[in-house]
C-alpha positions as CSV (number, residue, x, y, z in Angstrom):
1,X,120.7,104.0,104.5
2,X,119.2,106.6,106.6
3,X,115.7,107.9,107.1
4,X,117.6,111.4,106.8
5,X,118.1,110.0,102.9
6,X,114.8,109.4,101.3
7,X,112.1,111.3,103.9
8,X,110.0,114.4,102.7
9,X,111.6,117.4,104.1
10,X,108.9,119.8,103.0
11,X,106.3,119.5,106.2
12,X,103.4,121.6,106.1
13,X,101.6,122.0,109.7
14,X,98.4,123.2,110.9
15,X,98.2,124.9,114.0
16,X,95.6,123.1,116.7
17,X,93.1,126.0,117.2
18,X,92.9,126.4,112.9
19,X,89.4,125.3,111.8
20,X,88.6,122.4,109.5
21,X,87.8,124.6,106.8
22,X,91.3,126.0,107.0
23,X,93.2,122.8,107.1
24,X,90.9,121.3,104.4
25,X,92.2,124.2,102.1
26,X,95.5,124.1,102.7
27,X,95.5,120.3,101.9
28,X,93.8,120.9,98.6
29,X,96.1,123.6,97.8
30,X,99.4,121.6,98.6
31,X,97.6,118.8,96.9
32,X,98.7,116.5,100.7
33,X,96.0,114.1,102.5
34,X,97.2,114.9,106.3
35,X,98.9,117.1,108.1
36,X,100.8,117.2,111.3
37,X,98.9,119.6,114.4
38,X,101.1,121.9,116.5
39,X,100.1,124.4,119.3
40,X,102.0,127.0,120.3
41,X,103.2,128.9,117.0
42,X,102.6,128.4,113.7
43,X,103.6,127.8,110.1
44,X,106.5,130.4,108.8
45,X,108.7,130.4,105.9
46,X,112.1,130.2,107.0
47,X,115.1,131.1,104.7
48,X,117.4,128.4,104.5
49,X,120.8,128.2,102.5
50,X,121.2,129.9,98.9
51,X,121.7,126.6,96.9
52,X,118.8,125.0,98.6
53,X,116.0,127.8,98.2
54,X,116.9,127.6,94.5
55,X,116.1,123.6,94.4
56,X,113.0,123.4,96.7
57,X,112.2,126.9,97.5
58,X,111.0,128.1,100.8
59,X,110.7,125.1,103.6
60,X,107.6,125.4,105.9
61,X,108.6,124.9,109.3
62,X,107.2,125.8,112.9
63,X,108.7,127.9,115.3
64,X,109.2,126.9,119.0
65,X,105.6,124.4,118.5
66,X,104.9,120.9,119.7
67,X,103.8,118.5,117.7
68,X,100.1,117.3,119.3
69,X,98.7,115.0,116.4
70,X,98.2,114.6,112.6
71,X,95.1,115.4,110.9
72,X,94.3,113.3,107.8
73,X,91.5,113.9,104.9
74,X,90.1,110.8,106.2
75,X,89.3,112.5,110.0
76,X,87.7,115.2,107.9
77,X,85.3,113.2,106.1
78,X,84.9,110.4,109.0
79,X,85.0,112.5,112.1
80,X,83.5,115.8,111.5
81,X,81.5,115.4,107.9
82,X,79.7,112.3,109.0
83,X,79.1,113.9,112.3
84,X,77.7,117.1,110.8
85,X,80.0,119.6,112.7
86,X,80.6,122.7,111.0
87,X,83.8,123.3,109.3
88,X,84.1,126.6,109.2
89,X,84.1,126.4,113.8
90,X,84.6,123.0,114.7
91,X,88.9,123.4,115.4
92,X,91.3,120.6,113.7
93,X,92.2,119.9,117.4
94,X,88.1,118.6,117.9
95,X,89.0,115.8,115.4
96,X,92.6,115.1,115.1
97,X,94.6,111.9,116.1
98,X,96.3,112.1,119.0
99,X,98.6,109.5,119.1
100,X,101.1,109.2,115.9
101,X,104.7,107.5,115.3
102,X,107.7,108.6,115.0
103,X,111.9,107.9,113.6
104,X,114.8,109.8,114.1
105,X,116.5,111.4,111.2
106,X,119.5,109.0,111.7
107,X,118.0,105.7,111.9
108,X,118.4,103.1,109.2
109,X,115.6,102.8,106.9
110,X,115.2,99.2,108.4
111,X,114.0,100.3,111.6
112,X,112.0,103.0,110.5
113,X,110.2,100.1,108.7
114,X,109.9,98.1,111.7
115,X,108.3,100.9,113.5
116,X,105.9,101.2,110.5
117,X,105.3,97.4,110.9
118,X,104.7,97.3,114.7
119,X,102.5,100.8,115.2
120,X,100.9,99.4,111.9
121,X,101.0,102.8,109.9
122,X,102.1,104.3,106.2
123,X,103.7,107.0,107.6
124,X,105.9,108.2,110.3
125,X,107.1,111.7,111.6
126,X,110.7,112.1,111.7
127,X,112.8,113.8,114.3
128,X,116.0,115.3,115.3
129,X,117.9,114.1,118.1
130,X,116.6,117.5,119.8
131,X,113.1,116.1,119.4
132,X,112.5,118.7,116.1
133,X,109.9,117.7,113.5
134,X,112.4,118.0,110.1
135,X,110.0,115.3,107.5
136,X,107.9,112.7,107.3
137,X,108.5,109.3,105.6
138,X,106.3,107.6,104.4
139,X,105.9,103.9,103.1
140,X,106.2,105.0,99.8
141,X,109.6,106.4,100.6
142,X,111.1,103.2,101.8
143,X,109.5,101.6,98.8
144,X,111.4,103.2,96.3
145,X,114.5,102.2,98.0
146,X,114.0,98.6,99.1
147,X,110.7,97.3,98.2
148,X,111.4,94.2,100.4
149,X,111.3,96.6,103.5
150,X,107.9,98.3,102.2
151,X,106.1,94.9,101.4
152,X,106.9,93.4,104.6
153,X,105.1,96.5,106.3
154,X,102.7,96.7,103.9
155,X,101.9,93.2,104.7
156,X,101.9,93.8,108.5
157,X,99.5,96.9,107.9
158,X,96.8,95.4,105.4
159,X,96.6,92.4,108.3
160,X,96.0,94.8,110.9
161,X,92.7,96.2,108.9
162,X,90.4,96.0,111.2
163,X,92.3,95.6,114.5
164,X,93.5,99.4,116.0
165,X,96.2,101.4,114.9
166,X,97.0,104.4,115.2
167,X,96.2,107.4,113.2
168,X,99.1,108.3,110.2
């Protein structure tokens, strides 16, 4: 099975330069605990095909924009609320995680799991073979599929807990 399958294609964004206070919002309103950081554009509805605006509606996606990092609720509270900086100045790009992992949108499920396992994270961003952002998947994701995948992960991740990883 392919990532391409099960991933999330609905990917919010928050541009670099946006401050905390905006990207805290726009988490609580799409009810999500991170999300990726682009420069160089922004988030913009694009149209897609009839049939699919009908079943998801419109699908957030950023327009010539590289991915630079991911921004969980976590950063918020640790890295700017326990520091005291000011949400409403202090820019996502000020507290975000730069380094992040990533799967192509063809890859089997299985490696997608081993890169979970080995960069030790719940979540990776997933990529076209043009180097596109087009979803995330997430742990969860592979669990509903093939819980055997997700537990060995899993396992590799709560072992880690306390050693580095990296940031999604």
């Amino acid at each position: 099975m392919q990532v391409r399958e099960i991933m999330a294609r609905l990917v919010h964004t928050i541009r670099a330069e946006a401050s905390l206070e905006q990207a805290s919002c726009h988490m609580r309103d799409e009810n999500i605990g991170f999300l990726p950081v682009v420069e160089e554009g922004g988030l913009v509805k694009m149209h897609t095909s009839r049939d699919i605006i009908e079943n998801i509606g419109f699908l957030p996606a950023v327009e010539e924009a590289a991915l630079v990092g991911v921004l969980t609720d976590r950063d918020i509270v640790v890295r700017a609320i326990a520091s005291r900086k000011d949400p409403r100045t202090t820019p996502v790009s000020e507290i975000m995680t730069q380094r992040f992992a990533v799967c192509y949108e063809d890859d089997d499920i299985s490696e997608a799991a081993a890169v979970m396992e080995q960069k030790r994270v719940r979540r990776l961003f997933v990529l076209n073979r043009e180097g596109h952002t087009v979803g995330v998947l997430s742990l969860d994701d592979i669990s509903a599929v093939d819980t055997r995948l997700s537990g060995e992960a899993l396992r590799a991740i709560n072992e880690s807990m306390g050693s580095e990883s990296i940031g999604i």
